[in-house]
N, C-alpha and C positions, 0 to 999 in steps of 0.2 A: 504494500500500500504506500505511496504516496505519503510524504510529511504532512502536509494540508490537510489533507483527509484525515489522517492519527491526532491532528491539532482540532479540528472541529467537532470529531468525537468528543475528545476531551471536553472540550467547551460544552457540549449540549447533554455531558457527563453531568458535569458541574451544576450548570445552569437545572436539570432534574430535580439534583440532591437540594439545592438551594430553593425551589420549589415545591417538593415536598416537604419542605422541612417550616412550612410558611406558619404565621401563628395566628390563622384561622386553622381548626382543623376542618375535616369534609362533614363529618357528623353534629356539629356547631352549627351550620351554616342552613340547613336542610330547612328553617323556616323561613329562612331569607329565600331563599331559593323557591319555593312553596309559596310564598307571595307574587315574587317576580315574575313566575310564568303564569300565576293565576290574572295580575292587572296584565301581562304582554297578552295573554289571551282575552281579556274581555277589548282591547285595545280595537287587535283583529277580527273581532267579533261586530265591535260597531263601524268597522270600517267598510266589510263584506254585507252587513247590514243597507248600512246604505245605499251600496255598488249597486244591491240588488234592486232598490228601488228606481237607479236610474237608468237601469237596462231596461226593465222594463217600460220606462217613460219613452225609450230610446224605440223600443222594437213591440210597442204599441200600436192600437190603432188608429194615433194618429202622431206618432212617432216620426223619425229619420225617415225611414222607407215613403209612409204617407208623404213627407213632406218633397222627397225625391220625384214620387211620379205629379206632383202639381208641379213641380217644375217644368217640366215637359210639353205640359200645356199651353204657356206662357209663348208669347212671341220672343222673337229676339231681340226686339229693340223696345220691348215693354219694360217697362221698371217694373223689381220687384220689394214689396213692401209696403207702410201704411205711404199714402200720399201727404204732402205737405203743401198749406193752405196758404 
């Protein structure tokens, strides 16, 4: 092997021992941990929440699509939009 390589072992040797050895232990922590994923998930919860509601606003009946084939309709040199007086 290569010096480099026997040198960066060592390092990520080290850097391990000096990570396991941190002064949180793993069994300390398990309600901190136990909250965090519980708010990360209500998080993702009202976010897909919502998505939901605006797919379907999207691919409604009178949605994207609907609004796609009015357009179609329309001349080419018609404005589209409310008019202004």
């Amino acid at each position: 092997m290569t010096s480099a390589l026997i040198a960066a072992k060592g390092m990520f040797r080290r850097l391990d021992e000096g990570v396991s050895r941190s002064w949180i232990r793993p069994e300390e922590a398990l309600w901190a941990r136990w909250i965090w994923l519980r708010a990360l998930g209500l998080i993702f919860l009202s976010a897909f929440y919502s998505l939901a509601f605006q797919i379907i606003g999207l691919l409604g009946i009178l949605g994207a699509e609907g609004e796609r084939s009015g357009r179609q309709d329309a001349e080419p040199g018609e404005a589209r939009g409310p008019r202004r007086r």
